[in-house]
N, C-alpha and C positions, 0 to 999 in steps of 0.2 A: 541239277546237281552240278555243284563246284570240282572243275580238274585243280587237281593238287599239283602244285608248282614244289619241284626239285631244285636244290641248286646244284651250282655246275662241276663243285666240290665230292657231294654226292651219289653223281653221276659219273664221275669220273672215276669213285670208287666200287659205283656197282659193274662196269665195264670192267677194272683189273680183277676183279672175282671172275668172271668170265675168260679172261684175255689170258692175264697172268699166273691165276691159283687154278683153270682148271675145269674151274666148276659148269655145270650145264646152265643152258637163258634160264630152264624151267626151274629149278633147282637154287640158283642163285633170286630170281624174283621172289619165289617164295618165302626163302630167308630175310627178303627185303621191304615185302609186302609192298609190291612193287608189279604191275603187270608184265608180261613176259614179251607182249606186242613190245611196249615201251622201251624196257631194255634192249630188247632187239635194235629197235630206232638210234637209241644212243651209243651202241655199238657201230651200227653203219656209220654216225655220224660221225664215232671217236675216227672210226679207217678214212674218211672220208677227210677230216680236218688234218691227220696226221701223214697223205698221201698215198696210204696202203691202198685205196681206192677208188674212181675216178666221182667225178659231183662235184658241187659246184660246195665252198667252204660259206661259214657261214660271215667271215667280210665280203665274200663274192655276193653273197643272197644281199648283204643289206644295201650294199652297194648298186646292186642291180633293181631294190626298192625305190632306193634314191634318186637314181638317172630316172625312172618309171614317175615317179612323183614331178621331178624337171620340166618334163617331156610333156606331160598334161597342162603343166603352168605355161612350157613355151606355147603351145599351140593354142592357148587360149589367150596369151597377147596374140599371137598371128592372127587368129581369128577378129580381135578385136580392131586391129591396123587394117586388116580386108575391108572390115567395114566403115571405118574411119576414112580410108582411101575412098570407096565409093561416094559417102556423103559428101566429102569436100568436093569432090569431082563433080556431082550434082550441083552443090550448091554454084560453084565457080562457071557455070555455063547461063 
């Protein structure tokens, strides 16, 4: 089974039902046909991106994908130069 994708418009409205009007996670998902886990999630996330919370935001996450992604490309030139070093080093004896 396919998760259904929200947008961030969406989400941002089912958190001020929450946040701003009041209403209960349980109470507002319902209304939303929306799970109440989920909303929850996007609550943490809204305190989280907004600083009411501590966590890591979501330019810090993609960010820290991207250094992650880097990291495996440098070490696999390093790798490749280790062994490049050795060969020549063979061959030149």
């Amino acid at each position: 089974m396919k998760r259904k994708r929200y947008s961030d418009s969406f989400k941002a409205e089912a958190v001020k039902l929450v946040t701003e009007q009041g209403r209960s996670i349980q109470q507002a998902a319902r209304e939303l046909g929306v799970s109440a886990s989920g909303l929850r999630r996007w609550i943490v996330a809204h305190d989280v991106e907004s600083g009411r919370k501590e966590g890591l935001t979501a330019a810090e996450k993609a960010e820290i994908r991207d250094l992650k992604r880097e990291l495996q490309v440098v070490k696999m030139e390093r790798d490749i130069l280790k062994k490049a070093t050795a060969f020549f080093a063979k061959e030149s004896q």
